[in-house]
C-alpha positions in Angstrom: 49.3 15.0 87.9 48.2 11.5 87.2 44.7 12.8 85.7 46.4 15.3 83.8 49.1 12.3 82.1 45.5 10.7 81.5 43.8 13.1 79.7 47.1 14.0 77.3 47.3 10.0 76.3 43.2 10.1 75.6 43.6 13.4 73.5 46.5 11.5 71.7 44.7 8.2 71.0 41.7 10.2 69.7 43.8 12.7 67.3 45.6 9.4 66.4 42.2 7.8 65.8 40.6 11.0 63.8 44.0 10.9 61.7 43.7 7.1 60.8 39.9 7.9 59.8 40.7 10.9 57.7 43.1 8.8 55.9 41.3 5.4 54.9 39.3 5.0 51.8 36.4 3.2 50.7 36.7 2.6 46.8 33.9 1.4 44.4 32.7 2.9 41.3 29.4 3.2 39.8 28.7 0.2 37.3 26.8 0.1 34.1 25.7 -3.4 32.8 23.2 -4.7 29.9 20.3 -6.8 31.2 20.9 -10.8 31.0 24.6 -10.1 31.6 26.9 -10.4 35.1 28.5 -7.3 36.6 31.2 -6.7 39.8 30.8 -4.2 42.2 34.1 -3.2 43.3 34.8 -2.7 47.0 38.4 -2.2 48.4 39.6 -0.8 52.0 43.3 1.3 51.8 45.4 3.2 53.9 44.2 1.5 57.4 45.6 -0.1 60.4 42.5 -0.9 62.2 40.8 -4.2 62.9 38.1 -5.3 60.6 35.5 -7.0 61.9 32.5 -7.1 59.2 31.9 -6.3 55.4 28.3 -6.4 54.7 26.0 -5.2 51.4 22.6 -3.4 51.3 20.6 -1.9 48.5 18.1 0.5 47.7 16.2 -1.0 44.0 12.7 -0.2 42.3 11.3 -3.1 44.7 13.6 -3.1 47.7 14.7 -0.4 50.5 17.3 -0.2 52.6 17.7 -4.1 52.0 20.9 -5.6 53.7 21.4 -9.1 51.7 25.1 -9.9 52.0 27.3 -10.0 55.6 30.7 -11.5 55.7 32.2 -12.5 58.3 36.2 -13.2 59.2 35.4 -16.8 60.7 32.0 -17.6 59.1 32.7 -16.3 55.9 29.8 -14.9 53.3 26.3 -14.9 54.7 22.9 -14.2 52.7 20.4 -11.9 54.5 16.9 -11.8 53.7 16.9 -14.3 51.5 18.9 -16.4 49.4 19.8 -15.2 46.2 22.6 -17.6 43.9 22.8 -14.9 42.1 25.4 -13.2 44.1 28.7 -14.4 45.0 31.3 -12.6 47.3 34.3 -12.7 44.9 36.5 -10.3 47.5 39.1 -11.8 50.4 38.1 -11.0 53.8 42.0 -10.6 55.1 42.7 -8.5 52.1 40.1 -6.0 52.6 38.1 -6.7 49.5 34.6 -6.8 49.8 33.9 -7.0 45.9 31.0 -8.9 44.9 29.4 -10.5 41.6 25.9 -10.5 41.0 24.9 -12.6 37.5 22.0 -12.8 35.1 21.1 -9.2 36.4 17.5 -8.0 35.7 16.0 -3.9 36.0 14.7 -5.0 38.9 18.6 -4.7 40.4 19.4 -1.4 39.3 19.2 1.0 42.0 22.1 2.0 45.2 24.5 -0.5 46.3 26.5 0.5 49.9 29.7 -1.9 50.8 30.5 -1.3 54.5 33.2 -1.8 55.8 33.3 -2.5 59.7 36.3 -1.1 62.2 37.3 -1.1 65.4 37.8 1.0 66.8 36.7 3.6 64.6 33.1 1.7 63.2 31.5 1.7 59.7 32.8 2.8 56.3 31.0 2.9 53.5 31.1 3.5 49.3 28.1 3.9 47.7 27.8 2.5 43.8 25.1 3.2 41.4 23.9 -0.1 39.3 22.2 1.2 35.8 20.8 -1.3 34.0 20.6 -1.5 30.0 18.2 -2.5 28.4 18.7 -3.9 24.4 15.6 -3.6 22.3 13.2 -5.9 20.4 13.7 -5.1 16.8 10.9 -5.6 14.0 10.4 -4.5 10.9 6.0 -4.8 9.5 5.2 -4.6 6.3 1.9 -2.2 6.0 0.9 -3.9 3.3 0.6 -1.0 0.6 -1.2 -1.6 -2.4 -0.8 0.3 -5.7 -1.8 3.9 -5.5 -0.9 7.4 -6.3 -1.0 8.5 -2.8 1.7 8.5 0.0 1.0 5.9 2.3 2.7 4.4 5.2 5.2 1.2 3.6 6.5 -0.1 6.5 7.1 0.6 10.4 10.1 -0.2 12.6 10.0 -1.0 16.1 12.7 -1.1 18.4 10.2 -1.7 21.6 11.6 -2.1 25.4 15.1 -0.3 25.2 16.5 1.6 28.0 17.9 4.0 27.3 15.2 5.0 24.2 17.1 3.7 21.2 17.6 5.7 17.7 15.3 4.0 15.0 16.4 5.3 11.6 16.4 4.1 7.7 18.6 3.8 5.1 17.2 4.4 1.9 19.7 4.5 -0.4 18.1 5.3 -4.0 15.0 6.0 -3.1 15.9 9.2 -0.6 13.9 11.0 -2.9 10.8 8.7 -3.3 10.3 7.8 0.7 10.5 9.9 4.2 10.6 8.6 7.7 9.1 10.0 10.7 9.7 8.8 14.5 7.9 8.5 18.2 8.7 7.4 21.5 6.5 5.8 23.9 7.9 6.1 27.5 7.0 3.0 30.1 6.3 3.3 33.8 9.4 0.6 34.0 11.7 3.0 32.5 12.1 1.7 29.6 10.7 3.0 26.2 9.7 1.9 22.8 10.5 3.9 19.7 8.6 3.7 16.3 9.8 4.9 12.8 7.1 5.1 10.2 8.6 5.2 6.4 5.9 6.9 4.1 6.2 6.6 0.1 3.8 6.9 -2.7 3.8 2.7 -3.3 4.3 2.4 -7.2 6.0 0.0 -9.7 9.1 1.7 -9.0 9.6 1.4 -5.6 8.4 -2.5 -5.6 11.3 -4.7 -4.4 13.8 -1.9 -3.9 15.2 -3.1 -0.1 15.7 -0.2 2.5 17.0 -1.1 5.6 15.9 -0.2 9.5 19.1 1.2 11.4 19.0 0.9 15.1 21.5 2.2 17.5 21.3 2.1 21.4 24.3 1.7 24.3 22.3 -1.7 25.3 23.2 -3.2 21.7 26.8 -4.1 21.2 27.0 -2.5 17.4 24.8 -1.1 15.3 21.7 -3.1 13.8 20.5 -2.7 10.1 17.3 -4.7 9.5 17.1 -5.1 5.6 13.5 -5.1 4.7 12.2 -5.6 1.3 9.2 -3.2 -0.1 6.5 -4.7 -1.7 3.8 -2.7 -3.5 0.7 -5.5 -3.5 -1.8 -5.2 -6.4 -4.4 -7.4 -7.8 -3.4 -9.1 -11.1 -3.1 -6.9 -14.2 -3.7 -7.3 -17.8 -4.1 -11.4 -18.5 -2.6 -12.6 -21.8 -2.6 -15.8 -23.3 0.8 -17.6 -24.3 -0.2 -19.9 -27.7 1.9 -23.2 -28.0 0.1 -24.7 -31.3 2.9 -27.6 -31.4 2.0 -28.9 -28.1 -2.1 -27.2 -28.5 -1.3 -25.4 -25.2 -2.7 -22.1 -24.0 -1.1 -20.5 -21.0 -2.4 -17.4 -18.8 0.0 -15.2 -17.9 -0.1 -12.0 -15.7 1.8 -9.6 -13.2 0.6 -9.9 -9.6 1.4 -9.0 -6.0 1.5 -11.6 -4.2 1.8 -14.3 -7.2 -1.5 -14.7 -8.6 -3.4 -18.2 -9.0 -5.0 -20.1 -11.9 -8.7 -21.4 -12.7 -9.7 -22.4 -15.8 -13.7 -23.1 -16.5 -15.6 -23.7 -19.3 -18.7 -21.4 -20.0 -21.7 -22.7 -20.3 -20.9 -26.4 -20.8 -19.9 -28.8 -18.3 -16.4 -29.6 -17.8 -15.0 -32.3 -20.5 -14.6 -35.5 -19.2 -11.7 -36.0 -20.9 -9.0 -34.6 -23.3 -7.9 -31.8 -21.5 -5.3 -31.3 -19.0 -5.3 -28.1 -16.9 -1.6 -27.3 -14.8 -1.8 -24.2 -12.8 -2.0 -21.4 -15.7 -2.2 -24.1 -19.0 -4.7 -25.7 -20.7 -3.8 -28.0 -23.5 -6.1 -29.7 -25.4 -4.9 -33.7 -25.8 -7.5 -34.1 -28.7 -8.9 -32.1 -32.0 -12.3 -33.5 -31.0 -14.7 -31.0 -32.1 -16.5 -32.1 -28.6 -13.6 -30.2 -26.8 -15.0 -26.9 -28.8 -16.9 -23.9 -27.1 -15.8 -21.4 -24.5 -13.2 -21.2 -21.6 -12.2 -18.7 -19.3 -8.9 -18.2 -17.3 -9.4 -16.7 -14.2 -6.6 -15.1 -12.1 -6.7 -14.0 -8.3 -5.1 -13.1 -5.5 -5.9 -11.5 -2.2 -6.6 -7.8 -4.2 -8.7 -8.7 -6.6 -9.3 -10.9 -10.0 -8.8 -11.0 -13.4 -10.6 -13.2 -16.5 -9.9 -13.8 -20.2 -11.4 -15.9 -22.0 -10.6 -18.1 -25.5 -13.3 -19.9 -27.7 -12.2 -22.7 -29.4 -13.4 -24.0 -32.5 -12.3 -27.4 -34.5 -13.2 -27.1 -38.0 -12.4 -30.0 -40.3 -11.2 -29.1 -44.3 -10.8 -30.9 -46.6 -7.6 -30.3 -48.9 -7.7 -27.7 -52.0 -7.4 -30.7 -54.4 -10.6 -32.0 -53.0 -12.8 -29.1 -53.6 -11.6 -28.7 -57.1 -12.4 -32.4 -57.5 -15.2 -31.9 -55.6 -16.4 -28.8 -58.4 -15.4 -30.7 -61.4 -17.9 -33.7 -60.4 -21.0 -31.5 -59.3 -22.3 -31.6 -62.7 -22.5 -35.6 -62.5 -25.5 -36.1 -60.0 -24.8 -39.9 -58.9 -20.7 -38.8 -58.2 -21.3 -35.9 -56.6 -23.3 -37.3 -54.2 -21.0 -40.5 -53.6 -18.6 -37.7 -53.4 -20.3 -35.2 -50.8 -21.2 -38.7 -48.6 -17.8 -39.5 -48.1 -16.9 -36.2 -47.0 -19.7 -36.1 -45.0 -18.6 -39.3 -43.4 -14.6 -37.9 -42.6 -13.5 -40.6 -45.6 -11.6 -37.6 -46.8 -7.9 -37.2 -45.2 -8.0 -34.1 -42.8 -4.4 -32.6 -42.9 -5.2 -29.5 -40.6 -7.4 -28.5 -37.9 -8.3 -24.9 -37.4 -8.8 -22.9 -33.7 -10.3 -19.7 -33.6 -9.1 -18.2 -31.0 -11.4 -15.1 -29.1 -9.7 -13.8 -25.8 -11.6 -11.0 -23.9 -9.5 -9.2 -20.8 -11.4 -7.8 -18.4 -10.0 -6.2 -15.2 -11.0 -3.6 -12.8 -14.5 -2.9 -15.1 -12.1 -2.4 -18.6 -12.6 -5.0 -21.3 -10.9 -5.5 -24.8 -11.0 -8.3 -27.0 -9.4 -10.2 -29.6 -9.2 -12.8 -31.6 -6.2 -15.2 -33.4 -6.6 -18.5 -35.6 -4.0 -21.1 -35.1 -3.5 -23.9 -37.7 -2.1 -27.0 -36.0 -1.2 -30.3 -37.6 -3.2 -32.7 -37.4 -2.9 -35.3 -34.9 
């Protein structure tokens, strides 16, 4: 009789025991968190009566299996296993049975299988198993390709958004121009699992298009809002047709041309050396500081950039004359030997007043094997 009393108060402690473990709960949740940032596992322990006697941690990531690294203890508190990691802090309340933890500054290297456990007597282990994914936010940049003048479609620019997980959505906006430019797209997948996607933005780079702004839109769960990445087309070119910019009041002459990028100035004289003196030269202008006919002969503006180079040239030449009444006096006396020749010596010898000087003026363009020329006079006053 006393066996049988047994064995009823053993089948009732079990049944008791099965219905306590049927009813508790384990509760976590899977967890999503962007790379750089801190995230909480949640861990909580309901609808038991038993005795806890241990919450511990172990993961399963891309570099480590079945690794227990977190035990906590009712007396001792939270202990690291297999390493110390300040990363991770046990954020939960041992009486309270939380077993939450934090883990901060988390890399890709955590994402993987996270199992709380929660230890009972008498019934032993319960567990909850989260899943940690890790986003990734790409690195955006926007390259200029550097497209020179042409009538054939070319690629203008490339947008990157490299290193994302998940793959990120790389698009343009292209307002205006829909018409004049398309975009085409690629991913690259990485062993790490993260990927790096490349849109391409073709066009035909004309005048038209040059310093129209299109923007690179990228859009990815890792990136808090959308990111537009304004980007600035530039169609390069060497410089075009050179012209020269006359200032007779201050006896300037400035090249001037269209470029891409801005194009730069060098002004030589052909065939002669360099004047010592009476000419000043800033960037594009040449002015002449004297009418001295030494100052008279050949120059030549050259522009460049990167793409190529452009010349024109001017030819300058000083001629003295004397004023109208001179001549006539000068054609009334020729018949009187002796004052025609005291006449013709002083003019000769400058004794005359010079009220003008004259420039001619030659300018020959030449770009890209093409040459036209020109020429203009420009009467100054005198200085």
């Amino acid at each position: 009789m006393e066996e049988l009393n047994n064995m009823w108060l053993m089948l009732l402690f079990l049944l008791n025991a099965n219905t306590q473990t049927n009813a508790l709960q384990v509760i976590g949740g899977n967890q999503t968190v962007v790379q750089g940032r801190t995230v909480t596992f949640p861990c909580q322990l309901v609808d038991t009566t038993e005795t806890l006697t241990q919450i511990s941690w172990q993961r399963t990531t891309r570099v480590k299996r079945n690794n227990d690294f977190l035990t906590v203890l009712k007396t001792n508190g939270p202990e690291y296993v297999n390493g110390r990691d300040d990363r991770i802090k046990f954020i939960g309340n041992f009486n309270e049975f939380n077993g939450a933890v934090q883990i901060s500054n988390v890399s890709l290297l955590d994402e993987g299988i996270y199992t709380c456990s929660f230890t009972l007597f008498p019934s032993g282990s319960h567990n909850t198993y989260i899943h940690l994914d890790v986003l990734v936010p790409p690195v955006i940049r926007v390259k200029d390709n550097l497209p020179t003048l042409a009538d054939k479609e070319v690629c203008i620019a490339t947008c990157t958004a490299a290193g994302s997980k998940p793959p990120a959505n790389v698009s343009w906006l292209t307002g205006s121009l829909a018409e004049n430019l398309r975009a085409t797209a690629n991913s690259t997948h990485h062993d790490d699992g993260m990927t790096t996607t490349v849109s391409y933005l073709f066009g035909v780079p004309t005048m038209g298009i040059n310093q129209q702004v299109v923007h690179c839109v990228v859009t990815s769960p890792a990136l808090s809002k959308e990111t537009e990445m304004p980007f600035t087309i530039h169609v390069y070119f060497a410089p075009m047709e050179v012209k020269i910019d006359a200032n007779p009041k201050e006896d300037s002459f400035q090249c001037v041309t269209d470029a891409n990028p801005k194009a730069e100035f060098n002004w030589t004289r052909v065939d002669q050396a360099w004047p010592q003196s009476g000419v000043r030269v800033e960037g594009g202008t040449l002015q002449f500081l004297t009418r001295s006919p030494h100052l008279n002969g050949l120059y030549q503006c050259t522009t460049f950039n990167p793409y190529g180079r452009s010349f024109v040239y001017i030819f300058r030449s000083v001629i003295s004359e004397s004023c109208i009444v001179c001549w006539i006096l000068f054609a009334l006396l020729i018949v009187i030997v002796i004052v025609a020749a005291a006449v013709w010596h002083v003019y000769k010898h400058d004794k005359l007043p010079c009220l003008v000087s004259r420039y001619q003026v030659y300018t020959v363009q030449t770009n890209q094997n093409r040459a036209a020329a020109a020429s203009e006079s420009f009467c100054v006053p005198e200085k």
